[in-house]
N, CA, C and O atoms as a GROMACS GRO file, in nm:
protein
  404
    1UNK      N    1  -0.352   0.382  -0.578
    1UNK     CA    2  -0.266   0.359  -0.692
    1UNK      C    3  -0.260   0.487  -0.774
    1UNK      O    4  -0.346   0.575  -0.788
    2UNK      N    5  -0.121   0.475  -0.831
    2UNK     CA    6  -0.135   0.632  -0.924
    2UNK      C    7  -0.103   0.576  -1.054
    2UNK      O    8  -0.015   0.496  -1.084
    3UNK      N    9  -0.220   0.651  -1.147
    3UNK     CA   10  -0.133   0.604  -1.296
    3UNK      C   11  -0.152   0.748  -1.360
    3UNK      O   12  -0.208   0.846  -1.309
    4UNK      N   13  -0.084   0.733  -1.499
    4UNK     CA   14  -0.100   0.839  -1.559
    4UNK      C   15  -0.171   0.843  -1.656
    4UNK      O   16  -0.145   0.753  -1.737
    5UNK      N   17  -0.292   0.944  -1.700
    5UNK     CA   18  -0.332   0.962  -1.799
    5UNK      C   19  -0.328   1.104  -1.854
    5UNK      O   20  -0.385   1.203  -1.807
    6UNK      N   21  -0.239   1.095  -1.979
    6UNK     CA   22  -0.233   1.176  -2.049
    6UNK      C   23  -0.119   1.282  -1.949
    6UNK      O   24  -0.022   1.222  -1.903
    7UNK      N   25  -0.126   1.380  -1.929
    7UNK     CA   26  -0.016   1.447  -1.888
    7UNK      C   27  -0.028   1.474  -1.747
    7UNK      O   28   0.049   1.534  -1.672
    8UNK      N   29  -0.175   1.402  -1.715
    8UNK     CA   30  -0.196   1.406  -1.564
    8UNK      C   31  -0.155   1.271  -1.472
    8UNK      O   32  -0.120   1.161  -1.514
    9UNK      N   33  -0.169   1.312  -1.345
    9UNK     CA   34  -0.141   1.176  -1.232
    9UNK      C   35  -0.336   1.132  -1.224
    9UNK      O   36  -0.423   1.216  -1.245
   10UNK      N   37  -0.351   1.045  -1.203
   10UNK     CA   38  -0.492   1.016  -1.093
   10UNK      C   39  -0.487   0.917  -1.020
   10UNK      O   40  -0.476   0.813  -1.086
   11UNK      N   41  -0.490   0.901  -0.897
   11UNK     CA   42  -0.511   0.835  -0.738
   11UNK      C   43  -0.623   0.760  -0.756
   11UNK      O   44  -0.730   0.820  -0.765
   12UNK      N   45  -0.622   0.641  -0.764
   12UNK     CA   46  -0.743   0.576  -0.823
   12UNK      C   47  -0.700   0.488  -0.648
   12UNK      O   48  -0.591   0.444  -0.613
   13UNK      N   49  -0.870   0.488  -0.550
   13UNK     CA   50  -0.893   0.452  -0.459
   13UNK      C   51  -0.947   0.288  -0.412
   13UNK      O   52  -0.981   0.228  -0.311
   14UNK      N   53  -0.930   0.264  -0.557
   14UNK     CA   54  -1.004   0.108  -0.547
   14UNK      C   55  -0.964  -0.005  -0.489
   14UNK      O   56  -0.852  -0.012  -0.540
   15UNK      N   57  -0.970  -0.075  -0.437
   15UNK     CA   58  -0.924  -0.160  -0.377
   15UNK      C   59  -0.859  -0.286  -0.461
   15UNK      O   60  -0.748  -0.330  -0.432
   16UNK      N   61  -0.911  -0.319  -0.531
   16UNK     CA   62  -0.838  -0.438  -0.616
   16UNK      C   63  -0.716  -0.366  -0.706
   16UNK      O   64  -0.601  -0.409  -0.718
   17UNK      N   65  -0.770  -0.248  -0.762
   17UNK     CA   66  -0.628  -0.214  -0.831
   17UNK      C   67  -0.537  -0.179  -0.753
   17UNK      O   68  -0.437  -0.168  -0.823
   18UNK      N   69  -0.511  -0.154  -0.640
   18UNK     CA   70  -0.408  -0.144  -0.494
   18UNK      C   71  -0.376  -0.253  -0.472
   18UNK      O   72  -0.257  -0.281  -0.464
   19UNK      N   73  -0.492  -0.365  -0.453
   19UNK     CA   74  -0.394  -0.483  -0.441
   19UNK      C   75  -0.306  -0.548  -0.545
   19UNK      O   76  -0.198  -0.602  -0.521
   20UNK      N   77  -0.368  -0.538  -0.672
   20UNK     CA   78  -0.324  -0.577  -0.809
   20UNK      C   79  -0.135  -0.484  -0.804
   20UNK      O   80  -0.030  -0.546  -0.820
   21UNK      N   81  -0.142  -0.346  -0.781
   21UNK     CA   82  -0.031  -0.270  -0.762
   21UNK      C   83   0.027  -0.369  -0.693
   21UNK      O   84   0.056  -0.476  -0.746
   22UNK      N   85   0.053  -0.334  -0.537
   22UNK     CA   86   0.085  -0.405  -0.446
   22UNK      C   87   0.159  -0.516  -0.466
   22UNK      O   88   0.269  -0.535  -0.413
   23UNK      N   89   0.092  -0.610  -0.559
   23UNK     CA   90   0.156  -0.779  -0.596
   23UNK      C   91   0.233  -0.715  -0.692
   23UNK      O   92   0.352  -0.727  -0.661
   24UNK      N   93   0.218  -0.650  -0.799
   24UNK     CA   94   0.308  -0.629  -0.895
   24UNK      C   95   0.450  -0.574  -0.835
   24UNK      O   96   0.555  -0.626  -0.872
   25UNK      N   97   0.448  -0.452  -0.728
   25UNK     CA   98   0.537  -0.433  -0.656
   25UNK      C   99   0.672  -0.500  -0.580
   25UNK      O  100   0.794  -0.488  -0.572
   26UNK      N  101   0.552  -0.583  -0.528
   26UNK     CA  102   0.618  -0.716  -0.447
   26UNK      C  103   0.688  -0.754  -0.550
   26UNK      O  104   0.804  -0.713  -0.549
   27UNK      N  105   0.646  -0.845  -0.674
   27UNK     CA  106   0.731  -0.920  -0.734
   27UNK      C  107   0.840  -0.837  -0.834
   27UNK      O  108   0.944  -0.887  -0.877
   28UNK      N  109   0.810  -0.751  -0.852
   28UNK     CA  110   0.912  -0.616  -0.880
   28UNK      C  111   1.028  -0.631  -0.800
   28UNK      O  112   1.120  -0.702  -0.840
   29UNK      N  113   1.034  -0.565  -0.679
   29UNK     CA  114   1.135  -0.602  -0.578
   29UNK      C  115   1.138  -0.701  -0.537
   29UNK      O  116   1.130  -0.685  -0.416
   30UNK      N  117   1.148  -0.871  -0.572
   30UNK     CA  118   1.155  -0.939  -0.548
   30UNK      C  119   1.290  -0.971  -0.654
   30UNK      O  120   1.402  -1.021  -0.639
   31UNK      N  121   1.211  -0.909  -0.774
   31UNK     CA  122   1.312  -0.956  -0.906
   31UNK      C  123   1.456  -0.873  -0.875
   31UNK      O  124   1.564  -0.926  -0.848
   32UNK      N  125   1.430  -0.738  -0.885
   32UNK     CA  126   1.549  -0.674  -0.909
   32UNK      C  127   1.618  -0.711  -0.742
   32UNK      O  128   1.724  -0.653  -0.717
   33UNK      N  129   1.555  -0.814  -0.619
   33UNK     CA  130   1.663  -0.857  -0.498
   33UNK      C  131   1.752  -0.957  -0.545
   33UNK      O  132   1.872  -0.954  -0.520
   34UNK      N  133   1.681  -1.069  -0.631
   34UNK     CA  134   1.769  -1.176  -0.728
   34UNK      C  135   1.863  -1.123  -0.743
   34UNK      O  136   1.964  -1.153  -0.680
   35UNK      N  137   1.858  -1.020  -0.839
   35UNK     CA  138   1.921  -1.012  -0.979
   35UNK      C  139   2.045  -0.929  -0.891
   35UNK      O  140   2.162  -0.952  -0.924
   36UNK      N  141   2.023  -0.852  -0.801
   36UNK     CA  142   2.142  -0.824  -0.735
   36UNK      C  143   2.237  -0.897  -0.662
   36UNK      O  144   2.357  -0.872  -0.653
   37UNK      N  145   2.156  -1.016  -0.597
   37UNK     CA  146   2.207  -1.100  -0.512
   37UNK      C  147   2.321  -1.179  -0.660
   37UNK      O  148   2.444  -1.192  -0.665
   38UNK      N  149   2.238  -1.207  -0.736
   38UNK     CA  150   2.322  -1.309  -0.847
   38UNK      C  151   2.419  -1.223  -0.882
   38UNK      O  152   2.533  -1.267  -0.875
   39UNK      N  153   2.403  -1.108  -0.918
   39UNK     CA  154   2.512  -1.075  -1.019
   39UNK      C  155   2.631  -1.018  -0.881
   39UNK      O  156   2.745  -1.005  -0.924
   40UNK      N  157   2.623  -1.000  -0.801
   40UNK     CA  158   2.712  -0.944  -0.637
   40UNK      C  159   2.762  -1.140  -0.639
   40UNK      O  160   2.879  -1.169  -0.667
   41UNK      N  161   2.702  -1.205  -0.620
   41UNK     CA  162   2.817  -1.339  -0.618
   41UNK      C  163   2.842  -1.345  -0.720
   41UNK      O  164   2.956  -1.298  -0.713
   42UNK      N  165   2.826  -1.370  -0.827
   42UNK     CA  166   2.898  -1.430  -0.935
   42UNK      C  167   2.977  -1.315  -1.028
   42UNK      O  168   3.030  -1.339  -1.136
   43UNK      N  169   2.970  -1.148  -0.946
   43UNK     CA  170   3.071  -1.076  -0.975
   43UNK      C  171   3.016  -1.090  -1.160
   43UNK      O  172   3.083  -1.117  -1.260
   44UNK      N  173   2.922  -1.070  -1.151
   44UNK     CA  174   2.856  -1.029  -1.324
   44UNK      C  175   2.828  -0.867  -1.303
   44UNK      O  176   2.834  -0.798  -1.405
   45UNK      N  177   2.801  -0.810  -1.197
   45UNK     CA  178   2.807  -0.666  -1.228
   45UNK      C  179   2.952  -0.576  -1.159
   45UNK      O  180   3.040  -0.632  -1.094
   46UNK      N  181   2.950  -0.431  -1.189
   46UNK     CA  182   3.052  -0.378  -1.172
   46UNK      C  183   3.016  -0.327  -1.070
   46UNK      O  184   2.905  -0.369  -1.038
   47UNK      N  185   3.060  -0.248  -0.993
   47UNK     CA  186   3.030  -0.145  -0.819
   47UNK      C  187   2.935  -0.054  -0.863
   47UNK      O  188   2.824  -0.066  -0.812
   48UNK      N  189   2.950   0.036  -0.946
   48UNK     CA  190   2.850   0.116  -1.044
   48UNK      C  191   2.691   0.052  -1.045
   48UNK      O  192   2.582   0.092  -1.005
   49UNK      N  193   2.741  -0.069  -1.113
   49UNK     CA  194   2.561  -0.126  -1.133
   49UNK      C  195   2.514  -0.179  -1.038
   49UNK      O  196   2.391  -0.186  -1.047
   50UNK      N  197   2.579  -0.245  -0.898
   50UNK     CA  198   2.521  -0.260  -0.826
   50UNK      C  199   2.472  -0.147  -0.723
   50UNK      O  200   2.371  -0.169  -0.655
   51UNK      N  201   2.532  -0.043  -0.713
   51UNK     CA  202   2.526   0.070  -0.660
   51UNK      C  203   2.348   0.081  -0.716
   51UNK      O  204   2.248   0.040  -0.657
   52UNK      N  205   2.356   0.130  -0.807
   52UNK     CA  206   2.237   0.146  -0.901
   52UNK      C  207   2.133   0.071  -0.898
   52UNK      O  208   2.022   0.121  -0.913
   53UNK      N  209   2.148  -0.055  -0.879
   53UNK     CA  210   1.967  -0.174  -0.865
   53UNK      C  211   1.990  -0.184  -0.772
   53UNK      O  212   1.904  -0.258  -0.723
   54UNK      N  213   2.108  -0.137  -0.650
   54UNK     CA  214   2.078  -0.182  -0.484
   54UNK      C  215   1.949  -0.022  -0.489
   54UNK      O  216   1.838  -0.039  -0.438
   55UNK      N  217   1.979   0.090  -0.540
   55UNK     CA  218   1.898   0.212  -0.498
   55UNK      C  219   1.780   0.178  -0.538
   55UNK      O  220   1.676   0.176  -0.471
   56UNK      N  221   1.801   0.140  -0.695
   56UNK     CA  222   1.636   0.061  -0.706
   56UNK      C  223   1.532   0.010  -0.639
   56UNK      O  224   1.410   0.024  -0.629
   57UNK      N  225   1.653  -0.079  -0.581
   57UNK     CA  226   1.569  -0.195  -0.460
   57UNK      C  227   1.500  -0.147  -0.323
   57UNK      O  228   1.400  -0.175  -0.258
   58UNK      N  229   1.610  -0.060  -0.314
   58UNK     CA  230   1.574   0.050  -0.193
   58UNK      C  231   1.482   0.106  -0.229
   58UNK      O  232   1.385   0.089  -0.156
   59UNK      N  233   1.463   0.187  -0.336
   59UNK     CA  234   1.337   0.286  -0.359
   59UNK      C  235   1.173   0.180  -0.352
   59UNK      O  236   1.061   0.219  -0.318
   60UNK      N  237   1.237  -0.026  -0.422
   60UNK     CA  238   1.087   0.020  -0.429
   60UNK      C  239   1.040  -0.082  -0.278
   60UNK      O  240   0.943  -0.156  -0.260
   61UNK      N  241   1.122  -0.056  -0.215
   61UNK     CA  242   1.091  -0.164  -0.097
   61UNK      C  243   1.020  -0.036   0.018
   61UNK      O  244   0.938  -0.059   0.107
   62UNK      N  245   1.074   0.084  -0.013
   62UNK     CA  246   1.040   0.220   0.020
   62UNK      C  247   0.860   0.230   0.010
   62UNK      O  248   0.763   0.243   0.084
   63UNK      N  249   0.886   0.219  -0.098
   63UNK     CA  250   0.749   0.194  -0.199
   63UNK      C  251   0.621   0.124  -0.130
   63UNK      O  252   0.516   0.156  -0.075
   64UNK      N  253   0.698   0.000  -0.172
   64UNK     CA  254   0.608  -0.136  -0.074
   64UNK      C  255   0.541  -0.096   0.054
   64UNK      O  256   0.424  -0.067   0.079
   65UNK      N  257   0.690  -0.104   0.158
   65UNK     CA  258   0.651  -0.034   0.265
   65UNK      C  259   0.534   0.083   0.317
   65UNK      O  260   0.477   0.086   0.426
   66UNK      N  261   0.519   0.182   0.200
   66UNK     CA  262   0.436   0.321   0.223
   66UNK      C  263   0.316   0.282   0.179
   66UNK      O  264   0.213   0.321   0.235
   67UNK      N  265   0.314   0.214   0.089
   67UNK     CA  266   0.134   0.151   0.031
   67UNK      C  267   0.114   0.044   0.152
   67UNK      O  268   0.006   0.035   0.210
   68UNK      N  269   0.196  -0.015   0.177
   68UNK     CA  270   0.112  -0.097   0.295
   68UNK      C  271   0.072  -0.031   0.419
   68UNK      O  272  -0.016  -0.066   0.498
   69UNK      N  273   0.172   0.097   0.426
   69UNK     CA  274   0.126   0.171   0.592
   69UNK      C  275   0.011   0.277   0.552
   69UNK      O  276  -0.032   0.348   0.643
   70UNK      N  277  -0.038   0.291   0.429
   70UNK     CA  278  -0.141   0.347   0.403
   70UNK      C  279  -0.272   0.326   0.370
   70UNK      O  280  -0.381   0.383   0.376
   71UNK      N  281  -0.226   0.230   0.334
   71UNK     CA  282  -0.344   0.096   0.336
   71UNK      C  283  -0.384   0.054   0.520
   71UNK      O  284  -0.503   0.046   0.551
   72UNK      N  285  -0.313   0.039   0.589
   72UNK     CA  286  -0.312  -0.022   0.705
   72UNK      C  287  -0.428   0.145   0.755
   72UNK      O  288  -0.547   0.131   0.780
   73UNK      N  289  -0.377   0.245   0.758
   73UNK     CA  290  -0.430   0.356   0.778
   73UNK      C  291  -0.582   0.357   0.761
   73UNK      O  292  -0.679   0.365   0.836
   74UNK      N  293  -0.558   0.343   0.619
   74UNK     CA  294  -0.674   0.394   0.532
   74UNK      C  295  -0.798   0.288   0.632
   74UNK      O  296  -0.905   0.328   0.679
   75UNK      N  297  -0.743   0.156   0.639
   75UNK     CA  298  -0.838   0.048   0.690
   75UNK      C  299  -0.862   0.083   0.829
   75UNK      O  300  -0.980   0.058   0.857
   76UNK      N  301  -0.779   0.147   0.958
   76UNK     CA  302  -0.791   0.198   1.063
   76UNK      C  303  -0.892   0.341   1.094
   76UNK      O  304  -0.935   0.378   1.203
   77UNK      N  305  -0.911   0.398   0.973
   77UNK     CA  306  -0.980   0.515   0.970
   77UNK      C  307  -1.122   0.475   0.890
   77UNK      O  308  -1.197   0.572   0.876
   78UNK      N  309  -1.162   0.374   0.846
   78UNK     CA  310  -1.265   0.331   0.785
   78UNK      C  311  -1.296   0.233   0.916
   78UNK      O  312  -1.418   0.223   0.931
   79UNK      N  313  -1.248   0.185   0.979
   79UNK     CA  314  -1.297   0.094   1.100
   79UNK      C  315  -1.321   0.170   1.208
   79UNK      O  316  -1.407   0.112   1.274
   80UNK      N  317  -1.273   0.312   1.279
   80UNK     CA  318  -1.307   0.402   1.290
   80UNK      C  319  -1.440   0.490   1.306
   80UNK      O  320  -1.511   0.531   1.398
   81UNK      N  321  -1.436   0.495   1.171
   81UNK     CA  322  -1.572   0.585   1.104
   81UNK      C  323  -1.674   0.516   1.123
   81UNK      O  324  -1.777   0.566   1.166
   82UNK      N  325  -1.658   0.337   1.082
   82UNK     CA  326  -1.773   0.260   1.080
   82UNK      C  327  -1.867   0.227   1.210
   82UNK      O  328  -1.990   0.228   1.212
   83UNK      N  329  -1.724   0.177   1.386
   83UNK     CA  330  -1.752   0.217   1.469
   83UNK      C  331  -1.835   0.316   1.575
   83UNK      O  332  -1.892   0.296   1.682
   84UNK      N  333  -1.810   0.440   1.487
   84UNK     CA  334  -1.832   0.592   1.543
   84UNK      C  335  -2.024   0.564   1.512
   84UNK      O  336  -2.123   0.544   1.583
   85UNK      N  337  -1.999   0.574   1.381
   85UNK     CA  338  -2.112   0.556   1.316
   85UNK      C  339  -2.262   0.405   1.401
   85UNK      O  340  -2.380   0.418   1.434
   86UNK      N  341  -2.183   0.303   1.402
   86UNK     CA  342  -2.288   0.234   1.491
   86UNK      C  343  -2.285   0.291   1.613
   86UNK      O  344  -2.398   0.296   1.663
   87UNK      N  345  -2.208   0.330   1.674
   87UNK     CA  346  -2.247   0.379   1.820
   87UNK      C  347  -2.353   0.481   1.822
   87UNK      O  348  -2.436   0.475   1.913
   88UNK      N  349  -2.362   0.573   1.735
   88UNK     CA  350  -2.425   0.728   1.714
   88UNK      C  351  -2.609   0.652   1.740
   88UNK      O  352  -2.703   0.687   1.812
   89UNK      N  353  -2.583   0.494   1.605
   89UNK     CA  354  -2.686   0.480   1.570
   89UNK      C  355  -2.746   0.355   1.701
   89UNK      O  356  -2.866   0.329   1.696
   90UNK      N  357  -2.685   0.303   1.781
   90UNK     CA  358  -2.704   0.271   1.902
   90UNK      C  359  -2.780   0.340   2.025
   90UNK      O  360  -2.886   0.311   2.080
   91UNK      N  361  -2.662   0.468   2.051
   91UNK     CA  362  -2.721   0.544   2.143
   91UNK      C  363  -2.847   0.592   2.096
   91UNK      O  364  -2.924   0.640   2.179
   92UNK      N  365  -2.900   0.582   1.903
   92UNK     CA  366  -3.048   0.696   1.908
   92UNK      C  367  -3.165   0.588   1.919
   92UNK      O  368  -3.284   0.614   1.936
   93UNK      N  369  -3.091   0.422   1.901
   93UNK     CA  370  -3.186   0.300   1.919
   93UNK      C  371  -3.202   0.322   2.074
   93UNK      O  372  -3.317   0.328   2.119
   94UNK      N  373  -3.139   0.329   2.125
   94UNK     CA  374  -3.184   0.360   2.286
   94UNK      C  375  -3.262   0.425   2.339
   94UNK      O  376  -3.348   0.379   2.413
   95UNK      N  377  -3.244   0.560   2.309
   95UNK     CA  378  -3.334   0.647   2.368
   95UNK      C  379  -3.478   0.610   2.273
   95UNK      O  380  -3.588   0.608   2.327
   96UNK      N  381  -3.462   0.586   2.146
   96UNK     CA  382  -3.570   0.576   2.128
   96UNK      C  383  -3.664   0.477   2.175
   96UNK      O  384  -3.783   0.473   2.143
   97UNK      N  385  -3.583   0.370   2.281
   97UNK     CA  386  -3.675   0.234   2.325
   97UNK      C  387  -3.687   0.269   2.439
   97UNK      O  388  -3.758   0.190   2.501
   98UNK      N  389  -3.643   0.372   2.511
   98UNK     CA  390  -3.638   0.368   2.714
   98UNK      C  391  -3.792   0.538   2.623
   98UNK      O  392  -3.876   0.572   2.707
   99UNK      N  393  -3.802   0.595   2.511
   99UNK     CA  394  -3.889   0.649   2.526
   99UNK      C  395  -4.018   0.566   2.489
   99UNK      O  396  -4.124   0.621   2.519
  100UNK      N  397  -4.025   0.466   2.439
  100UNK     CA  398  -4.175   0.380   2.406
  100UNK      C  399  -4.199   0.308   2.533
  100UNK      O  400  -4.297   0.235   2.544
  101UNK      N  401  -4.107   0.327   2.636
  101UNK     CA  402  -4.136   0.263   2.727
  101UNK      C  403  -4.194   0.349   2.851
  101UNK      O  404  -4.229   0.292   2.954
   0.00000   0.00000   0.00000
């Protein structure tokens, strides 16, 4: 997640505030899909404004999309590491039992 403090960005890695993002996201582009869909039938907006919350919608479905394939990542490279890591500690349980033997 990125927020801003003060005149800086910070990437905050936590997991609940990503998911907390995430849902807010979702229902973000959920709202501004309504609000296009309603106002495109019932002809409440002009070509202009829909032009405009369709890009919206686009940007944050963009959005959505990239936190979830980075997330998906992030979880593939931590399952990974964790893997790598018991095997290392496998193969040194081994040798160390074929040597007491």
């Amino acid at each position: 997640m990125v927020e801003k403090v003060g005149d800086e960005l910070k990437v905050s890695d936590n997991d609940s505030e990503r998911k907390e993002a995430l849902a807010d996201l979702r229902r973000l582009t959920s709202i501004i899909l309504d609000n296009l869909q309603e106002g495109s039938q019932n002809r409440l907006m002009d070509p202009k404004e829909t032009r405009l919350l369709g890009g919206t919608a686009i940007r944050s479905i963009r959005l959505y999309l990239k936190t979830l394939e980075e997330d998906h990542t992030r979880r593939a490279s931590r399952d990974h590491d964790d893997s790598s890591g018991k095997s290392q500690r496998t193969i040194e349980e081994d040798q160390t039992r074929a040597g007491k033997e």
